[in-house]
C-alpha positions as CSV (number, residue, x, y, z in Angstrom):
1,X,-14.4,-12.5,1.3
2,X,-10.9,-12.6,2.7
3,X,-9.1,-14.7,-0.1
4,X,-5.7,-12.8,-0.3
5,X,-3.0,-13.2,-3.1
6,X,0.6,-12.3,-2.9
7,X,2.7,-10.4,-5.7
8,X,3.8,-12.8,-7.9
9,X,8.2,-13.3,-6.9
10,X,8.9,-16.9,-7.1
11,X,10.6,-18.1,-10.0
12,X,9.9,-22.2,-10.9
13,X,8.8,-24.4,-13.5
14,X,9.7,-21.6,-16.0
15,X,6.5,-19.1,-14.7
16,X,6.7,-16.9,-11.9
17,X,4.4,-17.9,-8.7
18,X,1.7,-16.4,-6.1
19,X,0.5,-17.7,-2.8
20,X,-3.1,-17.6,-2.5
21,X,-4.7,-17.5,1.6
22,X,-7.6,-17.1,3.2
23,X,-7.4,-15.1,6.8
24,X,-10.6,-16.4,7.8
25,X,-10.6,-20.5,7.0
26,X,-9.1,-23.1,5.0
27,X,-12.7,-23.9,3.9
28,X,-13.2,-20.4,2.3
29,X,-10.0,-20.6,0.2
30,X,-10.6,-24.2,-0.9
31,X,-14.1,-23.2,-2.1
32,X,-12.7,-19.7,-3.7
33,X,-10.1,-22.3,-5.1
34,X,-12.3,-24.8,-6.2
35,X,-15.1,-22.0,-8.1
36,X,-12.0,-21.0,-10.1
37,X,-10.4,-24.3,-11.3
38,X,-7.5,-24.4,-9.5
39,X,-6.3,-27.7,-9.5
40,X,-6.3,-29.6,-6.3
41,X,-2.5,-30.8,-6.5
42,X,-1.6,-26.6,-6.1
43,X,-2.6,-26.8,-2.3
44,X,0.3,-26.8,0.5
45,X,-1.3,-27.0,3.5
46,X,-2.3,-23.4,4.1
47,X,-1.9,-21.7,0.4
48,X,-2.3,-22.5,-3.0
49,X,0.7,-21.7,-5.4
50,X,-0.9,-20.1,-8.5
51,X,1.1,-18.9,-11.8
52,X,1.6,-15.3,-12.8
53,X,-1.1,-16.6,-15.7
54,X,-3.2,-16.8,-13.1
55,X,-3.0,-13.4,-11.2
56,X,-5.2,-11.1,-12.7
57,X,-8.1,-13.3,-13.1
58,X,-8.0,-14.3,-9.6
59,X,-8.2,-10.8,-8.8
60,X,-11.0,-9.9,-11.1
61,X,-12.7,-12.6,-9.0
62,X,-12.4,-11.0,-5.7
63,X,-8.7,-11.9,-4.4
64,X,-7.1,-9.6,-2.5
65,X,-3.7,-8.3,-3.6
66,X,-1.2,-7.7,-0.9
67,X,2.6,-7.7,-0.3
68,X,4.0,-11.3,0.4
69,X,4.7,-9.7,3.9
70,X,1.2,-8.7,4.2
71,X,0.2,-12.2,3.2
72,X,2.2,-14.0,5.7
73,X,1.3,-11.6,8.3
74,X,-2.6,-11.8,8.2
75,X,-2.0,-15.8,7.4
76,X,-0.1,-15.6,10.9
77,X,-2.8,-13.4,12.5
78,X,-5.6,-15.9,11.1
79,X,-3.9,-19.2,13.3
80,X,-4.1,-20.8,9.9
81,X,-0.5,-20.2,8.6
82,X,1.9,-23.7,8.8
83,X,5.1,-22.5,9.9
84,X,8.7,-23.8,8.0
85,X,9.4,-26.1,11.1
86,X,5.4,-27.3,10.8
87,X,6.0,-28.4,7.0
88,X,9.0,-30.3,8.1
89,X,7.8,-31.9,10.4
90,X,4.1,-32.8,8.4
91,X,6.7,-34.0,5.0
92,X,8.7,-36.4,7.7
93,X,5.6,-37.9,8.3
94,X,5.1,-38.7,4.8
């Protein structure tokens, strides 16, 4: 499995937030997201934002903790990751 999660930094929505990737398919994270009840309105195109409540469970279940720089990186190496300029251009399209 190559379902990765990032360190949880992102304060919002008074939690803390992770990005959870798959480096091998969106099809593989959905599924991995899906098994573990995350709910489909947590999805942005190529991660799922997750809570800090979250985070160890989703490890125990096979997630793979890395560095949000690591996380980008292999998401980038994968041809899966939706750049900044992409997600502008997919919200202008409504």
């Amino acid at each position: 499995m190559t379902v990765l999660i990032d360190t949880p930094l992102w304060p919002k929505h008074g939690t803390v937030w992770a990005h959870l990737v798959s480096d091998r398919s969106i099809a593989e994270l959905r599924s991995f997201a899906e098994c573990m009840g995350l709910p489909p309105r947590a999805f942005d195109l190529d991660h799922y934002d997750v809570p800090i409540e979250r985070y160890d469970e989703l490890v125990e279940a096979g997630a793979e903790p890395v560095s949000p720089r690591e996380l980008v990186r292999r998401l980038a190496a994968s041809g899966l990751r939706v750049t900044p300029r992409e997600r502008r251009a997919r919200s202008a399209l409504g």
